[in-house]
C-alpha positions as CSV (number, residue, x, y, z in Angstrom):
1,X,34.0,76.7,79.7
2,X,37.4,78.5,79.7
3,X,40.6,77.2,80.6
4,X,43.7,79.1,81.5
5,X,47.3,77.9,82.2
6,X,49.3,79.9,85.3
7,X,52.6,79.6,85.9
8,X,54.7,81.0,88.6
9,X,57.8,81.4,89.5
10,X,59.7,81.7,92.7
11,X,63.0,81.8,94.5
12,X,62.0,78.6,97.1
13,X,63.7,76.2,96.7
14,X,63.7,73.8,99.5
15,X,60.0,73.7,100.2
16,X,57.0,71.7,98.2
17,X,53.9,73.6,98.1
18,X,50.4,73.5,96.0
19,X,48.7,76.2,94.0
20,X,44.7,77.3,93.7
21,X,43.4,79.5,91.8
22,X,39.6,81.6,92.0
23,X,38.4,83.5,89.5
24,X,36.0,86.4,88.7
25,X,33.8,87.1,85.7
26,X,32.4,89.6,83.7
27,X,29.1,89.4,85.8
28,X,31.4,89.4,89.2
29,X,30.2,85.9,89.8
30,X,33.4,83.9,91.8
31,X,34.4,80.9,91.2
32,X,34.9,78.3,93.9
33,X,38.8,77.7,94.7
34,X,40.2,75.2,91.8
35,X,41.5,71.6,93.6
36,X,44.8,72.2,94.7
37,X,47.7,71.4,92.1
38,X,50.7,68.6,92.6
39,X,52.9,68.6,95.1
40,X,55.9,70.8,93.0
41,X,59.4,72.3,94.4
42,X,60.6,75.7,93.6
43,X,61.4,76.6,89.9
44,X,58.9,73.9,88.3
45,X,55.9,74.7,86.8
46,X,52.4,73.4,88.0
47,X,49.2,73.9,85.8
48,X,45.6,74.3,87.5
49,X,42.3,74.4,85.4
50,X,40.2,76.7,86.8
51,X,36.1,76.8,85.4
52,X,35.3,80.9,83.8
53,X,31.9,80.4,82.8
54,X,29.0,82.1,84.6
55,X,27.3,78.9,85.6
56,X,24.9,78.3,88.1
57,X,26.2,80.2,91.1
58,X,25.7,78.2,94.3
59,X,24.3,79.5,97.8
60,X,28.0,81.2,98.5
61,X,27.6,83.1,95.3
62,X,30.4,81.3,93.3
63,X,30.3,79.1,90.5
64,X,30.0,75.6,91.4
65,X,32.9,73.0,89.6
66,X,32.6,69.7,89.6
67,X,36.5,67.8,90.8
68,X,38.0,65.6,88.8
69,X,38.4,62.4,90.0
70,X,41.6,61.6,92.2
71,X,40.7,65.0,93.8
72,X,43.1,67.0,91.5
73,X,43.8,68.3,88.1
74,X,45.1,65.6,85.5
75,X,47.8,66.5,83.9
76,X,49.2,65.0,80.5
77,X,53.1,64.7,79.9
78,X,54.0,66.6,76.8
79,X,54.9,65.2,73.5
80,X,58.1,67.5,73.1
81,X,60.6,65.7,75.5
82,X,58.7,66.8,78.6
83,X,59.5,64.8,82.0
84,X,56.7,62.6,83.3
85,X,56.2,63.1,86.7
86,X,55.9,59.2,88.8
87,X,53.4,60.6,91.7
88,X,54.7,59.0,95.6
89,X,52.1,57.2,97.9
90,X,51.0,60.4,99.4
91,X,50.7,62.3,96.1
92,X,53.8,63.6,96.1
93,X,56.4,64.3,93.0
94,X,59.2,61.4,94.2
95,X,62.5,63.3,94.3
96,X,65.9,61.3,93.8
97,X,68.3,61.5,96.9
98,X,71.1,63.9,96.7
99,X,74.5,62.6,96.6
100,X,76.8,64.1,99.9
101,X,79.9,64.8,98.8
102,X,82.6,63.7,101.9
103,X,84.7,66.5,102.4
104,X,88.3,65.4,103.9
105,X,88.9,66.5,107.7
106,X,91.4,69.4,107.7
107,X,94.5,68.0,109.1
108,X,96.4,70.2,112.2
109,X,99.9,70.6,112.4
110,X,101.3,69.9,116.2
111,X,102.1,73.4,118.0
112,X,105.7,74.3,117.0
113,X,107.8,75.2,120.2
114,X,107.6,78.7,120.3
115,X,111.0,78.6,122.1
116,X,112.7,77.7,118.6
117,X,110.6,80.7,117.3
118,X,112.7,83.4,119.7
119,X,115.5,85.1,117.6
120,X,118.1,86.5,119.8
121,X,118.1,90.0,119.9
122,X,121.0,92.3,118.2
123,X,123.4,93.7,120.5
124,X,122.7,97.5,121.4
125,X,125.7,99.3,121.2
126,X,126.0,102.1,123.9
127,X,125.8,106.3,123.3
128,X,129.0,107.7,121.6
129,X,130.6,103.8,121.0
130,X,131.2,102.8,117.0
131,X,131.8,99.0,116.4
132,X,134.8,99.3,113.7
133,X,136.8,96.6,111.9
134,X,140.3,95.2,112.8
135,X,142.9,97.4,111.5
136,X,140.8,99.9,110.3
137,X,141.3,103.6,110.3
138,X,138.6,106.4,111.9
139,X,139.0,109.9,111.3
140,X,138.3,113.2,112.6
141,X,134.9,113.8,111.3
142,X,133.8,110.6,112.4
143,X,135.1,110.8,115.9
144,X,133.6,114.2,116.6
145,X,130.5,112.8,114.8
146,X,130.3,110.2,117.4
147,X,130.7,112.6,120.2
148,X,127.9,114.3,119.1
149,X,129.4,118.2,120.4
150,X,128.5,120.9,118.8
151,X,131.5,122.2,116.8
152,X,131.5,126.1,115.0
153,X,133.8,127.6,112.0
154,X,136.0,129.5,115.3
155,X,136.5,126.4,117.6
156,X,139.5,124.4,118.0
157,X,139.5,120.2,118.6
158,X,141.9,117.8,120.2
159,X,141.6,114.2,120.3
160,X,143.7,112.3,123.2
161,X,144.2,108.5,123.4
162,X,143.9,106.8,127.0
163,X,146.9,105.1,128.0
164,X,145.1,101.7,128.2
165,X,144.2,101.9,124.7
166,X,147.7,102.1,123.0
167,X,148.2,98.3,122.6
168,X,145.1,98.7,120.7
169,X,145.0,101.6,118.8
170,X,147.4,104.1,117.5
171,X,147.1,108.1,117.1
172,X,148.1,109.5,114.4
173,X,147.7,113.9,113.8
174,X,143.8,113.3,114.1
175,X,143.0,110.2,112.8
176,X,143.0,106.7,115.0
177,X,144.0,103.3,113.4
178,X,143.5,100.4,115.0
179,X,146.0,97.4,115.7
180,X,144.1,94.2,116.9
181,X,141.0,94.0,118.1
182,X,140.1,95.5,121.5
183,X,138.6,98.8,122.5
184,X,139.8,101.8,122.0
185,X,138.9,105.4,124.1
186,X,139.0,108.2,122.6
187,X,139.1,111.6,124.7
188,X,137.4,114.6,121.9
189,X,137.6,118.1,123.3
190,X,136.0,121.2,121.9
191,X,137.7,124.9,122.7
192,X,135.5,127.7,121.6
193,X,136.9,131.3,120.6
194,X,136.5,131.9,124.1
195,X,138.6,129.5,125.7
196,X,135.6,127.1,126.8
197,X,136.6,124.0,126.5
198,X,133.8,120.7,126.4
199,X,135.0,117.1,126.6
200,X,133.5,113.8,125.5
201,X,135.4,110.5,125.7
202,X,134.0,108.0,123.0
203,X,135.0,104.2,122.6
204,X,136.1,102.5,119.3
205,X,135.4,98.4,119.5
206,X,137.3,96.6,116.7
207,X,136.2,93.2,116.3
């Protein structure tokens, strides 16, 4: 008689199972299946004895082997440290319950007003206007700038202060300086070589 220890292993983990094992010999006489093994869980190791010799083969052609008693393969706890198993009423390895760890509800936050979230948009400032400082000064460049005309090397420009803009602004040769805050309009005009002459009025808000 020859006896051979199988492992296996396997990536289940959250089943139970049993192994049997059948074997063939040298004179291709079978064995009959071996009783199944313990109850085991994935990643444990279960042992089943299976009977090699030729024997007497029975009517089905396979060696007959005689069960042990209890209907399954003893198996002895090893002397090294090994864990015993303590089998469960219905032959069964008894497992110990898992401990739940209580995981803590998530606490929500009330809905924040979304009317506090709204941020008041800047102020647009209209085409060819310039938002300037109390009693600052704006020059030529800037103003024609602003006024967004097309100026060449042979043109001539002129800038010309509305009336109703005085109290707020002064013109001086080609520069504007402000007083006190108000708006100012000023009137840029571009003569080409030719004599053509293009106007723009821009507005200077000192504030």
């Amino acid at each position: 008689t020859t006896s051979l220890q199988l492992e296996m292993d396997t990536a289940d983990t959250t089943s139970s199972y049993s192994v049997t094992v059948a074997a063939v010999n040298t004179a291709s006489l079978k064995s009959s299946a071996s009783e199944p093994s313990d109850p085991i869980s994935a990643k444990k190791k279960a042992a089943a004895t299976v009977d090699l010799s030729a024997g007497t083969p029975p009517a089905g052609g396979g060696t007959e082997k005689t069960p042990t008693t209890g209907g399954g393969t003893e198996k002895t706890p090893t002397t090294g440290g090994g864990t015993e198993k303590t089998p469960t009423t219905g032959g069964g390895t008894e497992k110990t319950p898992e401990t739940t760890t209580e995981k803590t509800p998530t606490v929500i936050s009330p809905a924040v007003d979304q009317l506090q979230m709204l941020v008041s948009p800047a102020p647009v400032v209209p085409a060819y206007t310039k938002v300037i400082a109390p009693k600052s000064k704006v020059t030529s460049k800037t103003l024609i700038a602003l006024s967004k005309l097309t100026v060449a090397k042979t043109s001539k420009t002129s800038f010309k202060l509305s009336s109703s803009s005085k109290k707020y602004c002064q013109l001086s040769g080609t520069t504007i300086k402000n007083i006190k805050a108000g708006t100012c309009s000023v009137t840029v005009t571009v003569t080409t070589k030719a004599g053509v002459k293009k106007s723009r009025t821009v507005k200077l808000i000192a504030r």
